[in-house]
C-alpha positions as CSV (number, residue, x, y, z in Angstrom):
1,X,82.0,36.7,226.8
2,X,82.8,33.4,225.2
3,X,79.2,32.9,223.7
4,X,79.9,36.6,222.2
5,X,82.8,35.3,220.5
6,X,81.2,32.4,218.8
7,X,78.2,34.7,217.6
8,X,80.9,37.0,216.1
9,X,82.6,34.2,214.4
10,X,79.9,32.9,212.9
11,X,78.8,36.4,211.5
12,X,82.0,37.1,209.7
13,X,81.6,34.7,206.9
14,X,78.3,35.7,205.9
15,X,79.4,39.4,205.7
16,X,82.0,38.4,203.6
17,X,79.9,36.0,201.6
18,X,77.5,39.3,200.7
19,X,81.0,41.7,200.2
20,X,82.1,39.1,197.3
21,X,78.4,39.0,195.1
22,X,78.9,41.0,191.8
23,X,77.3,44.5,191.4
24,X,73.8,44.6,189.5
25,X,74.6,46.4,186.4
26,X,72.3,48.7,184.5
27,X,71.3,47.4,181.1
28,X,73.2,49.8,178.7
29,X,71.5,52.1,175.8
30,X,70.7,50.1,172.7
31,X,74.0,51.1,170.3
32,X,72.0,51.0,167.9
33,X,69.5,53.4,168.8
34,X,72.5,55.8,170.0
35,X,73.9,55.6,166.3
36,X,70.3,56.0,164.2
37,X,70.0,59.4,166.5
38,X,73.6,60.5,165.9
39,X,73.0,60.2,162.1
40,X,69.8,61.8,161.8
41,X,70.1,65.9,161.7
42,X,68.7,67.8,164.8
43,X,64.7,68.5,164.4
44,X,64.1,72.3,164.0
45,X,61.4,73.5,165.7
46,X,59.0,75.6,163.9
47,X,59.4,79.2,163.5
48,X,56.4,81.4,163.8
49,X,56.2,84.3,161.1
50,X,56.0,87.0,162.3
51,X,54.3,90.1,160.2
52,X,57.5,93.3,159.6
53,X,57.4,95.7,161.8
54,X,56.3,98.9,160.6
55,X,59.6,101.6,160.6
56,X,58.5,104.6,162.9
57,X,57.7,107.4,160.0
58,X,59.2,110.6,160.6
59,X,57.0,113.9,161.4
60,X,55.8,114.6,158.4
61,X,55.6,118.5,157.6
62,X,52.1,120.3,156.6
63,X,53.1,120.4,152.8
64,X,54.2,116.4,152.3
65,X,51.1,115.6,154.3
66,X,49.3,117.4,152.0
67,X,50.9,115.8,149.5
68,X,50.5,112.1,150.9
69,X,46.6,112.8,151.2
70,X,45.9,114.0,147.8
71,X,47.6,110.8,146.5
72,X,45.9,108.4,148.7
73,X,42.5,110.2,147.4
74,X,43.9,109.4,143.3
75,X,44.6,105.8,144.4
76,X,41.0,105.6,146.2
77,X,39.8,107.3,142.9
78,X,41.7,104.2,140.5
79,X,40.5,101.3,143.4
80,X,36.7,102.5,143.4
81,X,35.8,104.5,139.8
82,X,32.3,103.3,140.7
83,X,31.9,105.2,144.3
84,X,28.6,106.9,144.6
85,X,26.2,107.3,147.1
86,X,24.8,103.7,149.0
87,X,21.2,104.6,149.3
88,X,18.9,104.1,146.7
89,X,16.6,107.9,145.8
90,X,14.9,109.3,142.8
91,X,14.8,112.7,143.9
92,X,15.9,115.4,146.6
93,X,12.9,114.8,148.8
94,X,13.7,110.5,148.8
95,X,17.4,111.4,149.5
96,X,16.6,113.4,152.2
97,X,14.4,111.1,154.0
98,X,16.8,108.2,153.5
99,X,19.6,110.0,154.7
100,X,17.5,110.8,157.8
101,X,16.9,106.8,158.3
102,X,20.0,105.7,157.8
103,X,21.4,106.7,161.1
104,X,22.5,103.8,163.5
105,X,21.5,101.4,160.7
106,X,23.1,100.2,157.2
107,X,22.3,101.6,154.1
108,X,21.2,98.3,153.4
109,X,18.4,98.1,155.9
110,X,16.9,101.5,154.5
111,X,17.1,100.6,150.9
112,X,15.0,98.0,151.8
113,X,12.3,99.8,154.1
114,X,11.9,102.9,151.7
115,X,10.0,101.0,148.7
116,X,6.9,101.1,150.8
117,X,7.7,104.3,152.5
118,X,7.7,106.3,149.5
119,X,4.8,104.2,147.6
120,X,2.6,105.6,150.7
121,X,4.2,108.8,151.1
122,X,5.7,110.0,147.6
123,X,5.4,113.9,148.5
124,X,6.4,116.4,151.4
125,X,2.9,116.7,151.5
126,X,1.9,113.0,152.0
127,X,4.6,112.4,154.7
128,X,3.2,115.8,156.5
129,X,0.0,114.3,156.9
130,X,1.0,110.7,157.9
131,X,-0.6,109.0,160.9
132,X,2.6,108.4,163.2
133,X,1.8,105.7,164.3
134,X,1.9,103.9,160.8
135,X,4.9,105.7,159.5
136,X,6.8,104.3,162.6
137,X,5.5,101.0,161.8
138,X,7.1,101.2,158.1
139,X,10.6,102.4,159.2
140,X,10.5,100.6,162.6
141,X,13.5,97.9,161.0
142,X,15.7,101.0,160.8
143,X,16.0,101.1,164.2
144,X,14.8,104.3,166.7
145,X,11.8,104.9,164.4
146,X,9.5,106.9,166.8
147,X,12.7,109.6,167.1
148,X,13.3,108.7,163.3
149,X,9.2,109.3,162.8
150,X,9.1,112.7,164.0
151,X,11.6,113.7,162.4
152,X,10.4,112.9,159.0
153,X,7.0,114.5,159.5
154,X,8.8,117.4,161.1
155,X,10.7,118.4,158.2
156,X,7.9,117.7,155.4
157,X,5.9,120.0,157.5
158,X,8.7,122.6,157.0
159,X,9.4,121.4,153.5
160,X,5.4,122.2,153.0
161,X,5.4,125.3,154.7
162,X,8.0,127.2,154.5
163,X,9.6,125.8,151.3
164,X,7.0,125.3,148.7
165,X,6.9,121.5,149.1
166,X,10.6,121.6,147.9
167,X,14.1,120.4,149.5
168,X,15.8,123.4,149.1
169,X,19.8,123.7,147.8
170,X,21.0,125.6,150.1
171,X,23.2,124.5,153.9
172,X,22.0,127.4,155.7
173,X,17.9,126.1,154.6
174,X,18.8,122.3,155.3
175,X,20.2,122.4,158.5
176,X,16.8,124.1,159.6
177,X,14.6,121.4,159.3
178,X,14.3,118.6,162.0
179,X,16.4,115.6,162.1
180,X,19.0,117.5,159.7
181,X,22.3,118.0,160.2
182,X,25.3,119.2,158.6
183,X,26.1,115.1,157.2
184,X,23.0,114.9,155.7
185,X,22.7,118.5,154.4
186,X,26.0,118.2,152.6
187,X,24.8,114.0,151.4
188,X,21.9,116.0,149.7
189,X,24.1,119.2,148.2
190,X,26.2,117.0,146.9
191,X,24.7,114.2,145.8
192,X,20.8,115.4,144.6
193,X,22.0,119.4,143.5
194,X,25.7,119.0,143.0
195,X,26.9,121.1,145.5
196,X,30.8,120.2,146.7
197,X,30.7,119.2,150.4
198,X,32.7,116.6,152.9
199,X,30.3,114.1,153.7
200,X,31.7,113.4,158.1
201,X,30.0,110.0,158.9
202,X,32.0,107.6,161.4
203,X,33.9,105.7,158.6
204,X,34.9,109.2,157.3
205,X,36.0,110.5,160.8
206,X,38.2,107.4,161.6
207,X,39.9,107.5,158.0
208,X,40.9,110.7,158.3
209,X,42.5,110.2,161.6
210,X,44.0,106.9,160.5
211,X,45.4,108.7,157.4
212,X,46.8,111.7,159.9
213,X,44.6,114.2,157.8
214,X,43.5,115.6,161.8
215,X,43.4,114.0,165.0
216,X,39.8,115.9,165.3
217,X,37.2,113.7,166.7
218,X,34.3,116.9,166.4
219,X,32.7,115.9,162.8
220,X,32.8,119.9,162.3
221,X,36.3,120.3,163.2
222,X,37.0,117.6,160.8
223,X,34.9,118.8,158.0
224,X,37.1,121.7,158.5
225,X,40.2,120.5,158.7
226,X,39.6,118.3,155.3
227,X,38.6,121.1,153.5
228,X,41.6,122.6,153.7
229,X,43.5,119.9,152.2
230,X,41.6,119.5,149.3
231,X,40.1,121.7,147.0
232,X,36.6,121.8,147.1
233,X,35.6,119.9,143.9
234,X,36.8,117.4,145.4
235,X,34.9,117.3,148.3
236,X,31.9,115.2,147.5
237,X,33.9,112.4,145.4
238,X,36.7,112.3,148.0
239,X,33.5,111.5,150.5
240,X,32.2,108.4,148.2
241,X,35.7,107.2,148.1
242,X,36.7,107.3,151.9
243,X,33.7,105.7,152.9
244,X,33.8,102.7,150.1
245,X,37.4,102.5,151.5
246,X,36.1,102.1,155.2
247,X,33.5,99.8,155.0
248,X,35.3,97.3,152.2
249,X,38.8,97.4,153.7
250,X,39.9,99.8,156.7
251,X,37.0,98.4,159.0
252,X,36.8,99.9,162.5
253,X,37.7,96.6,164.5
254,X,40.1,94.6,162.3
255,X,41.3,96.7,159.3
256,X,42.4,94.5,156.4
257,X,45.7,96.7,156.2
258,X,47.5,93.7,154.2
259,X,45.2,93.7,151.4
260,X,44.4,97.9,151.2
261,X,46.3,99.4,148.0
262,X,47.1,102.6,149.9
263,X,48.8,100.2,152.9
264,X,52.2,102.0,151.7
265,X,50.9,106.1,152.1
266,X,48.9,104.7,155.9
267,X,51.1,105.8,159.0
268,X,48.3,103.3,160.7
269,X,49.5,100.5,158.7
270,X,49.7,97.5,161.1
271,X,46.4,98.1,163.5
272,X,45.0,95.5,161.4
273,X,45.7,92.2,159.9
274,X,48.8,92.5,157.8
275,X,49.2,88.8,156.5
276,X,47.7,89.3,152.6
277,X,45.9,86.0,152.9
278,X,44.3,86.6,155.8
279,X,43.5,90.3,155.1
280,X,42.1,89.2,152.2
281,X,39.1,87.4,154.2
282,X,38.1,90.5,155.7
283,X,37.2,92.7,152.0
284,X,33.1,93.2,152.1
285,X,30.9,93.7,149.5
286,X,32.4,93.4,145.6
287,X,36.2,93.7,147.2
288,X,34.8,90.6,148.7
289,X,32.7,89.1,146.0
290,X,29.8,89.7,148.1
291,X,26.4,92.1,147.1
292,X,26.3,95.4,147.5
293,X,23.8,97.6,149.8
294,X,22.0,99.1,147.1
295,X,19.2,97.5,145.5
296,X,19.4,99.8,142.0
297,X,23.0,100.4,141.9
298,X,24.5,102.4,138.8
299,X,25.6,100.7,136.1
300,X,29.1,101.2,136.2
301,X,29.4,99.2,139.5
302,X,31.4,95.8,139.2
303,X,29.2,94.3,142.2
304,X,25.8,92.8,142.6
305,X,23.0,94.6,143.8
306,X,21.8,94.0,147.2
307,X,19.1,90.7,147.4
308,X,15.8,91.9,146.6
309,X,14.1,89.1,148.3
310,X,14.8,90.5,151.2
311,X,13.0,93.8,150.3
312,X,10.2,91.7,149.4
313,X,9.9,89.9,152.4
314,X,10.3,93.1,154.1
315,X,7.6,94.7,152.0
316,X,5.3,91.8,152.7
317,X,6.1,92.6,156.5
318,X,4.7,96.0,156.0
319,X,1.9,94.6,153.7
320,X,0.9,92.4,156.7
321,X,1.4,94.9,159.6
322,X,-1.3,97.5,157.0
323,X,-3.9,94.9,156.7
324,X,-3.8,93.9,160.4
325,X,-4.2,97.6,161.2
């Protein structure tokens, strides 16, 4: 007991020895720092733009639709003046066979395969005779050219035979021969004999549903629907004009919606880019100071014509394939 009570006693002074050192204080914040942040304004973070929100129209009666779509076709009628047919022809027959061709490919692509085709097969008659084989060799850029090939021999037989070696001018005769359908009966009423007609291809289709002309998806029904919104010497102009408008601005992906004129008459305004800028980047051909598809355009058109080099090369491909043959 007595040794406990000298340990304890000698204890004591050193706890109170470590009782009595001063606490470790924390160096304080730089004053100065403290008063260059209270004099400087908060930062503000950036704010993202956001494009306006498009106001929810309200349904729109039979007679102001009406109304809306005849003035989107007079604005399409100021924006392209020029509109015309995309494939290069001379004549009924080469508008036919073009029109034909230009399925699943660009107008493009057959303006620059039909220079050879029609230097080796000018007439009905030639094209009836020709060797399949080397037709589908000629039109094999435009894509399914044995389907494509039998067609075209098909209905220059027909032509031949049953039409005097001429295309005739009439729907009911057109959609007779192979390969022809309504679209490329009323492309050559319209365009080669001047016949009215509503020309359906896909850009044509998703226009009219993006313009709320029809919610149709049948290219007939849709035909149909059109014609009775506008009268009928309209029809083939109106055609030109929607389909310029589709492949320069109101593409099927990304629709420039904030560079298209007739933005403000569009209850689909919005399913595209809407910054102006940025819209701007999407325009094709002239609208976007790049060539058009035809390599003889009319002379009225603001654009340049499609690269001939690359028919040339093309025609040299033919040249090549012929000799190696």
């Amino acid at each position: 007991m007595a040794e406990s009570k000298v340990r304890k006693a000698a204890a004591e002074p050193a706890v109170a020895a470590a009782a009595k050192k001063p606490a470790v204080k924390k160096p304080a914040a730089k004053k100065t720092a403290v008063k260059a942040a209270a004099g400087r304004p908060a930062e503000k973070k950036p704010v993202e733009k956001k494009p306006a929100a498009v106001k929810p129209r309200k349904p729109e009666s039979q007679l102001a639709m009406v109304r809306r779509a005849r003035r989107i076709n007079r604005e399409l009628a100021e924006l392209y003046p020029y509109a015309h047919p995309e494939l290069d022809f001379e004549n009924p027959f080469e508008l036919l066979v073009a029109t034909v061709l230009s399925a699943q490919t660009t107008d493009l692509r057959v303006n620059q395969t039909t220079p050879a085709l029609f230097a080796k097969y000018p007439t009905p008659e030639d094209m009836a005779a020709a060797v399949p084989e080397e037709l589908e060799e000629i039109i094999r850029p435009t894509g399914f050219f044995r389907a494509k090939a039998r067609s075209l021999i098909g209905l220059s037989i027909a032509l031949r035979d049953d039409f005097g070696g001429e295309v005739p001018g009439r729907l009911a005769d057109l959609v007779t021969l192979p390969g022809v359908g309504r679209k490329t009966a009323n492309v050559v009423l319209g365009n080669a004999f001047g016949v009215p007609g509503i020309t359906v291809d896909t850009h044509f289709g998703r226009l009219a549903r993006r313009f709320g002309w029809t919610a149709e998806e049948d290219p007939e029904k849709v035909e149909a629907a059109v014609a009775e919104i506008f009268p009928k010497s309209d029809w083939t102009m109106l055609s030109h004009r929607v389909v310029f408008h589709g492949r320069r601005i109101c593409h099927s992906r990304k629709p420039a919606c904030g560079a298209c004129p007739v933005a403000p008459l569009c209850p689909s305004y919005g399913e595209g880019e809407t910054d102006p800028e940025k819209a701007k980047k999407l325009l094709k051909y002239e609208m976007g100071g790049q060539p058009g598809q035809r390599l003889r355009p009319p002379a009225d058109y603001p654009g340049e014509a499609a690269a001939r080099a690359d028919a040339a090369a093309h025609q040299g491909h033919v040249a090549d394939l012929a000799v190696a043959g």
